[in-house]
N, C-alpha and C positions, 0 to 999 in steps of 0.2 A: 226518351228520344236522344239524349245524349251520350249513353252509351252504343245505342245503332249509331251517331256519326265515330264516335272515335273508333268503334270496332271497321268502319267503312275505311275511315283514314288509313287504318295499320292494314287492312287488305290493299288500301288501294297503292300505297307504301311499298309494300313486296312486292308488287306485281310491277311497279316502275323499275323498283329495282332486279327482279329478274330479267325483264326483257332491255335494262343496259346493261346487262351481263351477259347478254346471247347476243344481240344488236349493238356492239360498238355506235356512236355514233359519227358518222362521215363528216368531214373539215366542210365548215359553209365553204361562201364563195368569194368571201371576202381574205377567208384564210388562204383559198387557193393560189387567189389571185396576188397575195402578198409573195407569199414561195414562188409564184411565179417568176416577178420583178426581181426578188431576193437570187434566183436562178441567171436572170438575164444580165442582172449587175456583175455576176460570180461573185457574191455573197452568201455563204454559206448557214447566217442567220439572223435576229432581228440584230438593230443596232446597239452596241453597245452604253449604259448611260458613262456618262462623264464624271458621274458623282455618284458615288456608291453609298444604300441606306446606311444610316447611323443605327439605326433599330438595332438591339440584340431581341430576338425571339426563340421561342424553345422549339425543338424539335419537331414535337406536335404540331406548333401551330404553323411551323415553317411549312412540314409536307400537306397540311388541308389546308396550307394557302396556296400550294403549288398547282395542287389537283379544282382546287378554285379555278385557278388562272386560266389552267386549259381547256377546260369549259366555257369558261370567258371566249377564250381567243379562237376554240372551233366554233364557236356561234357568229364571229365580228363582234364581239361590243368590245369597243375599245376603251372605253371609259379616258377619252381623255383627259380632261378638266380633273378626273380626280386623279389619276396618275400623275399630270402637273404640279396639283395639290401636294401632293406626298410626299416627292421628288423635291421641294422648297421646304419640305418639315424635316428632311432626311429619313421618311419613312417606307416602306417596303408596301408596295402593290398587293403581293399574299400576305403578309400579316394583316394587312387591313382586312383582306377578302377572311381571313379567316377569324379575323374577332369580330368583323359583324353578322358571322353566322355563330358563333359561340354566343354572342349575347341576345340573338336574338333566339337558340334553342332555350336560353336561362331564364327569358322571359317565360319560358314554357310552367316554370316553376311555379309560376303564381298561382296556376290552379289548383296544385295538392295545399299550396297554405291558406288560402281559400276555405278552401272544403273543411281541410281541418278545422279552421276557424270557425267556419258556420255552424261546425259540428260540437264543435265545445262550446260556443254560446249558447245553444240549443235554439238558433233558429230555423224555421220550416221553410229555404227557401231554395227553388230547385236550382238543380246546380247547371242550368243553361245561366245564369248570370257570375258566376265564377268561370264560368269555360270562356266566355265572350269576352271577359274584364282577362283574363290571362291570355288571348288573342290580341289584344290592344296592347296589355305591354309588352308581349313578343314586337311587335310589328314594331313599337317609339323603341325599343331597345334596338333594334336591325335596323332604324333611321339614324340613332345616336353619331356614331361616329362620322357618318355625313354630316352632319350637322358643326360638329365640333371640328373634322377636318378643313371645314369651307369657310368655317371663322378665324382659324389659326393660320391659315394658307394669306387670309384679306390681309390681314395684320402685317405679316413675314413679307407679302410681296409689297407692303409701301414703303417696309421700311430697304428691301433692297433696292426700289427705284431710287431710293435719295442718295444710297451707295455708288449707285451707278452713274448719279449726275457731279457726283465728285470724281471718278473715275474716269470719265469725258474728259475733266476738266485736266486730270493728270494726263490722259494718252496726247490731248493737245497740246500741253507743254513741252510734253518730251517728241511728239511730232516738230513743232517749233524750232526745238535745240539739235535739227539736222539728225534725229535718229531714224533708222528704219522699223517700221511697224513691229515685227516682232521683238524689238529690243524695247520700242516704246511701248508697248503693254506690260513686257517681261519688268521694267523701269517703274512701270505705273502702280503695279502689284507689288513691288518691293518698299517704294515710295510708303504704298499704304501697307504699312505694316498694322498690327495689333497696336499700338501703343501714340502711332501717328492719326490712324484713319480719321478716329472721330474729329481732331483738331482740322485735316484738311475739309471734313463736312462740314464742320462751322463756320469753317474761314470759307466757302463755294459761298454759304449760303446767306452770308452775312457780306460778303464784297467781292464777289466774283472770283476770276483767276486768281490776280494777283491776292488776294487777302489768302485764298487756297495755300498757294504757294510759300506765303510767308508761315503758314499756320504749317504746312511740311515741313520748312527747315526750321522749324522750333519753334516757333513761337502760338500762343497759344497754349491751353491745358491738354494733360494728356488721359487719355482716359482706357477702360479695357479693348479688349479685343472685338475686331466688327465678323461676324461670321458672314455677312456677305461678300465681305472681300477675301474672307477664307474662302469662300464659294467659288469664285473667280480666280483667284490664283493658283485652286485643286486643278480646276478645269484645263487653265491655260499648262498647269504642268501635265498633268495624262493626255493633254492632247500629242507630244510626242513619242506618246506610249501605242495608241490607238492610229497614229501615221495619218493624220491632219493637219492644216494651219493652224496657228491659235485663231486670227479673226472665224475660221469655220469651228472653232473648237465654242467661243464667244455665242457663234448662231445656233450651235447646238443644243448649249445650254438654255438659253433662251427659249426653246422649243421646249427641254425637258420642263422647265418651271413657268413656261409660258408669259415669257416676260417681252414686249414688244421690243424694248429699247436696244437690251441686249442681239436683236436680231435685226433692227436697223442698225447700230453701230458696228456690226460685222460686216453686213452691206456695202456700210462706207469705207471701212479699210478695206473689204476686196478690193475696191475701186483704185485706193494709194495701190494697194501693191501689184495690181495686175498694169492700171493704166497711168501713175504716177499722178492722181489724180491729188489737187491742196484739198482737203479737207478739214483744215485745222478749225478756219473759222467758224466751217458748219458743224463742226463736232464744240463749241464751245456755245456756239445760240442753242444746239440742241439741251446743254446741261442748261443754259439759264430759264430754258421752253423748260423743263422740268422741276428747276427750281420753283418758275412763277405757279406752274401748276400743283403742285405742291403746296404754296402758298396759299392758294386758292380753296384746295381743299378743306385747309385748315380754318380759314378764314369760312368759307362752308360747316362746319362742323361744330364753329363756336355762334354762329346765327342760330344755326338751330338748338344748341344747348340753350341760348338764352330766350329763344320762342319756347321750348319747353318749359324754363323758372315762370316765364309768362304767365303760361298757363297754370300751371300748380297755385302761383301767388290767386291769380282769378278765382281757382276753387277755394284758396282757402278763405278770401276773402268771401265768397259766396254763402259756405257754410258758415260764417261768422255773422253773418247778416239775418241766415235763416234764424241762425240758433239765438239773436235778438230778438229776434219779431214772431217766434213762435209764441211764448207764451199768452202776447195781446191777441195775435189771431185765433189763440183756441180762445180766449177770454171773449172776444168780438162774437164767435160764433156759436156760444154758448155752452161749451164743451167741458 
């Protein structure tokens, strides 16, 4: 039976792939409808990101992530959430597309060692339970990198919101000292250098403004480089490359990595610059709303570490109770 499926597979294999070889397939309509708008804007194609992947990848896997993609994108699945993902790791959309189909072809593997195994131990066992058990780790091998993406992305996005709530706290000061918006971001970014940032996070998050403040002009430890404020300062500099504001260069990014604050605080500078609107104080409760939330979090996450020791201490107290009173109960029950 198992080689009538695989012999079906590899027919059924060529036959897909001759008739996408004669039968191109035609743009859904969600593709159309993007060239449409893309048309009616006079934009000539999708957006560009603000933040180019860090990735180096090989050749290979660049162009079978390319021919991925456009598959992808003639279908509509836009995958946003994991493009966001990516986008916050500095990773490339086709490399990914293309090493979760590499590993999960690798998974394929499992069945000739399999086989061979069963074959050199000389067991009699047919080989539908190697083909089934090499289908399983295909499939966890092509779920892998989701998995590992969506944990490393949770991680990277909490630590850029804390970035971002010392960054508030910078745009509002240099809001404050009479500057205009884009001098006060360009100010805020420069403020938080590699060597400043961490000291103004701990001064935000330890006394507000002012401790921020004092924790920029030196005081305080200093520590390495914050790559979310590299993230932000890339941004705000290609946005004069790409012919935008910085606060829309700020919402953009926000989009690309899916980051809420990032895209209200653009919000709220449009407002300074189009309608002269104070924003300072609401840009300054908005970092402390993210400090306390943050705290919260934490404070979350040490609750339940300690309901887990709980429970662990419960089991092992359990088992140490069993393992007293088992030998009376078999003695009681005659055993």
């Amino acid at each position: 039976m198992i080689e009538t499926v695989l012999a079906g597979a590899v027919l059924g294999l060529g036959i897909f792939l001759l008739v996408r070889a004669l039968f191109p397939p035609r743009p859904g309509l969600i593709a159309r409808l993007a060239a449409l708008d893309q048309a009616r804007d006079g934009t000539s194609g999708p957006r560009a990101p603000l933040i180019a992947p860090e990735e180096d990848v090989s050749e290979f896997r660049r162009m079978l992530g390319v021919r991925l993609a456009r598959f992808y994108a003639a279908r509509g699945w836009e995958a946003r959430s994991v493009k966001a993902d990516l986008a916050l790791l500095g990773k490339s959309f086709e490399g990914f597309l293309a090493t979760k189909l590499l590993l999960g072809v690798s998974g394929l593997l499992a069945f000739p060692i399999l086989v061979g195994w069963l074959a050199l131990m000389g067991w009699g066992v047919s080989l539908q339970v190697p083909f089934w058990s090499a289908l399983a780790v295909c499939v966890i091998f092509f779920l892998l990198p989701d998995v590992q993406i969506r944990r490393d992305a949770a991680v990277r996005r909490r630590d850029f919101r804390h970035a971002v709530g010392a960054f508030l706290d910078l745009v509002a000061m240099n809001l404050a000292g009479g500057r205009g918006v884009p001098e006060a971001l360009m100010m805020a970014v420069a403020v938080g250098s590699p060597a400043t940032t961490h000291a103004a996070l701990n001064g935000a998050l330890h006394g507000g403004a002012s401790a921020a403040s004092a924790s920029v002009n030196g005081a305080g430890p200093m520590a390495g480089s914050n790559w979310a404020m590299e993230r932000i300062r890339e941004a705000l500099a290609n946005a004069r490359i790409v012919g935008i504001t910085p606060w829309q260069a700020l919402g953009q990014l926000g989009d690309e990595i899916n980051v809420d604050e990032l895209r209200d605080l653009s919000a709220a500078l449009g407002l300074v610059a189009d309608d002269g609107a104070k924003v300072r104080a609401s840009l300054s409760a908005r970092a402390a709303t993210l400090r306390r939330r943050e705290l919260a979090e934490v404070e979350g996450k040490a609750g339940e570490r300690s309901q887990s020791m709980l429970v662990a201490q419960l089991l092992l107290c359990a088992g140490f109770v069993i393992f007293l009173t088992f030998p009376a109960a078999m003695k009681m029950l005659g055993a």
